[in-house]
C-alpha positions as CSV (number, residue, x, y, z in Angstrom):
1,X,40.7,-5.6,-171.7
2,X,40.4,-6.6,-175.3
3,X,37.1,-7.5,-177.6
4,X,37.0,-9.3,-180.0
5,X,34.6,-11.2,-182.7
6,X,35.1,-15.0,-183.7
7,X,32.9,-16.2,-186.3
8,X,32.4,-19.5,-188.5
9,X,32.5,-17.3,-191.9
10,X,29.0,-18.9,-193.5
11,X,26.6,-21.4,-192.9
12,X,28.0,-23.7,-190.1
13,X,26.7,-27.7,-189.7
14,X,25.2,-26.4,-186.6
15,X,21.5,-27.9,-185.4
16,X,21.2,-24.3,-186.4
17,X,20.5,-25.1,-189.7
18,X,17.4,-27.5,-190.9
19,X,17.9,-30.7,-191.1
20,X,15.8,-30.7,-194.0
21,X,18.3,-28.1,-195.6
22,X,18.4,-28.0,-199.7
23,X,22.1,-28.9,-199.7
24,X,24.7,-31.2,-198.0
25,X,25.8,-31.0,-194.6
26,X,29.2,-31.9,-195.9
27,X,29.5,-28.7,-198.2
28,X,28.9,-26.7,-194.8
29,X,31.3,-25.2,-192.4
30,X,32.2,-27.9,-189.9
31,X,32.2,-26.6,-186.6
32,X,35.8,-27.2,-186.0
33,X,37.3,-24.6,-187.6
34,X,36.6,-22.6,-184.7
35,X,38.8,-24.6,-182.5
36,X,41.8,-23.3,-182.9
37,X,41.4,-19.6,-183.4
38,X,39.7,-19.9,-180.3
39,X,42.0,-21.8,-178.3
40,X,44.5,-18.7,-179.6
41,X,41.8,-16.3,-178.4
42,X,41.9,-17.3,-174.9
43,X,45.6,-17.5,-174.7
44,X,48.3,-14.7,-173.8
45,X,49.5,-14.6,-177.5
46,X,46.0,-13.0,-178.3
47,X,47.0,-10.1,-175.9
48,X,48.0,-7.4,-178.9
49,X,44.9,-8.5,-180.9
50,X,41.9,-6.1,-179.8
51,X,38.5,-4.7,-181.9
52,X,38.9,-7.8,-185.1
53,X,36.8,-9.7,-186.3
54,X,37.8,-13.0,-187.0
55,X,37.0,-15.7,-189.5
56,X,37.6,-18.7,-188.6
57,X,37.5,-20.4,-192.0
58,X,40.5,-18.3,-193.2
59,X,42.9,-19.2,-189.9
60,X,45.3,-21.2,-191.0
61,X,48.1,-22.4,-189.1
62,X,50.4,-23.4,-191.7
63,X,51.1,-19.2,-191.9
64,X,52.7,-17.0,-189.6
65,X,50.9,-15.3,-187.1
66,X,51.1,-11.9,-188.6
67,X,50.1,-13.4,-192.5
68,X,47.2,-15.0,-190.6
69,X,45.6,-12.3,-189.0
70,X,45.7,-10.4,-192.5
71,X,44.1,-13.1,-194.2
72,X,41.4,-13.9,-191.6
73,X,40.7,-10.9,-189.5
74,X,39.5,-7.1,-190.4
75,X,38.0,-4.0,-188.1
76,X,35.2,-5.9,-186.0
77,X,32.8,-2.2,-186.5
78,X,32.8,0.0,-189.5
79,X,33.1,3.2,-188.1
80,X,31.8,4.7,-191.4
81,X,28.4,3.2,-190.4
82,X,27.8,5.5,-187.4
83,X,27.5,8.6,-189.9
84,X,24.3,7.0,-190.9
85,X,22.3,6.6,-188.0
86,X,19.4,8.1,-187.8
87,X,18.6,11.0,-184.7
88,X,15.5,11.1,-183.0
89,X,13.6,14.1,-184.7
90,X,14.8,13.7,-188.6
């Protein structure tokens, strides 16, 4: 089993965001950018690809799979983060 995390990278022109929003919808992520890192997702190719996080603004096709993933994908958790939790009892 793999997991993974697929995300626009920044404000999205979802219904999300207000339509009375203080900037362009145009300047927003369209939604399409998370087409085809998802279609790649859901395929057997993804297979290898487990625990990223994946920005779907920064896929781009025109680069080989391998320069791709460096450019658009990093550790989905930051296991540095766990050190700071807080215990019941501090």
């Amino acid at each position: 089993m793999t997991a993974n995390v697929l995300v626009p990278g920044g404000a999205t022109n979802t219904n999300l965001i207000a339509p009375d929003a203080p900037y362009p919808r145009a300047a927003l992520i369209q939604p399409e950018v998370m087409q085809t890192p998802v279609v790649w997702l859901a395929s057997d190719a993804s297979q290898a690809c487990n625990g990223r996080r994946l920005i779907a603004y920064y896929w781009d096709e025109r680069l080989p799979l391998e320069e791709r993933l460096a450019k658009a994908s990093a550790p989905a958790a930051w296991p540095q983060l766990g050190r700071q939790a807080i215990s019941p009892g501090r």
